[in-house]
N, C-alpha and C positions, 0 to 999 in steps of 0.2 A: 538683748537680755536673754540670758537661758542660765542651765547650768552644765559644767561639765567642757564649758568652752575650750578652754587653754588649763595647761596646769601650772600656768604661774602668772605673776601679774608684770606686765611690761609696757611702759608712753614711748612711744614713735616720737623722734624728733624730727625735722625737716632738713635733710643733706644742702651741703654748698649751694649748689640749684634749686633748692626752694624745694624739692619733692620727700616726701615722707615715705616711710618702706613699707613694699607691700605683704614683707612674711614679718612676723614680730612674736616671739616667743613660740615658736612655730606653729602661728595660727596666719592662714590666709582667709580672704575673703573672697567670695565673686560675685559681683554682679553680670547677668546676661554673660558669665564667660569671663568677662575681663576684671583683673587683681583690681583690687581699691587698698587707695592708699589709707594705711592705719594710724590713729593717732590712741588707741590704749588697748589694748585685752586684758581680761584677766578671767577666771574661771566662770567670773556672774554675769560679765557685760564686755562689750566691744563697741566700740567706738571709730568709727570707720567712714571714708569722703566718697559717695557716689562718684563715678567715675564720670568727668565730663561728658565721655561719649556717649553716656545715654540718658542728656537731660532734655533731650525731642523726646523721647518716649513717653507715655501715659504710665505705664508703667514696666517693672525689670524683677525677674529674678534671683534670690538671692541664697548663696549656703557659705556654709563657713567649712573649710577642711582646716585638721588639728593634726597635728606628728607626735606623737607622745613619746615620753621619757623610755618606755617600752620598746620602741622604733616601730609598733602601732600608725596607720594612720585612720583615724576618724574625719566621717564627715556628716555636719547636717542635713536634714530634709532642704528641700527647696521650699522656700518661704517666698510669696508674691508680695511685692512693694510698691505702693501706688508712686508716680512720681508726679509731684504739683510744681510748674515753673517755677510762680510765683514766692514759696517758699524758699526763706533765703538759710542756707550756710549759717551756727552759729556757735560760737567758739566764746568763752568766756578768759580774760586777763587773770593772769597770777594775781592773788590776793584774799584774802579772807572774804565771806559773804559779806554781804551781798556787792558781786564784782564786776566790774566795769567789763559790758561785749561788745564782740564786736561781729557785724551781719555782714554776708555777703552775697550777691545779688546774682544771678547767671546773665542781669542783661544790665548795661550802663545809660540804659533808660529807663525813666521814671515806669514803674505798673504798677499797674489798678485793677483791682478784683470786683463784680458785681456778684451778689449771687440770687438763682432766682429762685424764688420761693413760694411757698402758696397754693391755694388750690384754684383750679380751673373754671371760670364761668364768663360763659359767651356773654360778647357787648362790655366786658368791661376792659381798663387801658393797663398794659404797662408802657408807663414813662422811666427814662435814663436820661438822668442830666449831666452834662459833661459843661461845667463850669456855665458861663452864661447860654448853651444850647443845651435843647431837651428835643428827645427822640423820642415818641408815643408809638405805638402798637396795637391795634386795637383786636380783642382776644375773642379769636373763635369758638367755639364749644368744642370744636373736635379738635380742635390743639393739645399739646404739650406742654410740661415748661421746657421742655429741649427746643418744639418750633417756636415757642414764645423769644428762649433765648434768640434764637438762629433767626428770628425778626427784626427783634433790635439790632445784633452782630451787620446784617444788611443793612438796615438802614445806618448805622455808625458809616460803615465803609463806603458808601457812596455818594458820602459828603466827602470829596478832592479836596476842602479844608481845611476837613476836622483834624485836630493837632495827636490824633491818637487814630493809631489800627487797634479793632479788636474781633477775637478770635473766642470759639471755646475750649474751657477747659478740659485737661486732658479729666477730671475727675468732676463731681458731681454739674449738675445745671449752672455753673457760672459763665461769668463770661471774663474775658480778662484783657484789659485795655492795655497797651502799651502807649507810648510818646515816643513819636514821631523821629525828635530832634532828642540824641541824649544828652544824658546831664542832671541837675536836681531840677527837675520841670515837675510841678505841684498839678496833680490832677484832683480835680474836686468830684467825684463823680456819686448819684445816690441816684438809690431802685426805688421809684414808688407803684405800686399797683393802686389802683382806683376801682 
């Protein structure tokens, strides 16, 4: 969103090959350097697909360069972009509101987000239940909730049977479970502190 984007308004469609264009009414975009492919500009708002290669990242920077009607070219400030795996791709079907979407996932295993939250007092537990097993933690005073997280993340992992890896998030104290096996595998997972 800004203004002064583009000087006209133009939707990216997707070529034979499924890839959408990365200049569109001669506005590009970048992320970390590399074009993303566009699906709308127009002078108020842009619409635009993170570039696969930097969804490892925590986060990416991003500017928009413009070619004006003038033969001008403009370009924005770099603007910081936090980037969250777990957050999926979402694209809405032709049709009047409220319209049927559809989400897209970067990983074709089920994930699951915890987040940890709270404030810190020695002797008390954080538990993570992952479907019928629970993982306790028992909370130091000079802890974190980063080392709180990075407690349970440990013990997660060193169950060789637990049906999920997990890791933290590139962005605030979560933690973020994956499944093992992909596919629609149903993770039931819940944070309680005590």
């Amino acid at each position: 969103m800004g203004h002064f984007l583009s000087e006209g308004t133009a939707t990216g469609f997707p070529n034979a090959q499924g890839f959408y264009p990365t200049k569109l009414a001669g506005v590009q975009v970048y992320f970390d350097g590399l074009l993303a492919p566009l699906l709308f500009v127009s002078p108020l708002q842009i619409n635009a697909q993170l570039p696969f290669e930097v969804a490892d990242a925590n986060g990416v920077t991003a500017f928009v360069r413009t070619e004006r009607a003038s033969g001008e070219t403009t370009s924005t400030v770099n603007v910081s972009i936090p980037v969250v795996a777990s957050s999926p791709g979402i694209f809405a079907e032709d049709g009047t509101d409220p319209r049927r979407v559809k989400a897209f996932h970067t990983s074709n295993s089920a994930i699951g987000v915890v987040s940890i939250d709270g404030s810190i007092q020695g002797g008390d537990v954080a538990t993570l239940g992952i479907e019928d097993r629970t993982y306790s933690y028992k909370v130091q005073g000079t802890d974190s909730l980063a080392t709180i997280r990075d407690g349970l993340i440990a013990l997660i992992n060193s169950n060789g049977n637990e049906k999920v890896t997990a890791e933290p998030a590139g962005q605030f104290t979560r933690i973020v479970m994956t499944a093992k096996i992909p596919g629609r595998t149903a993770m039931d997972s819940s944070f309680r502190a005590a």
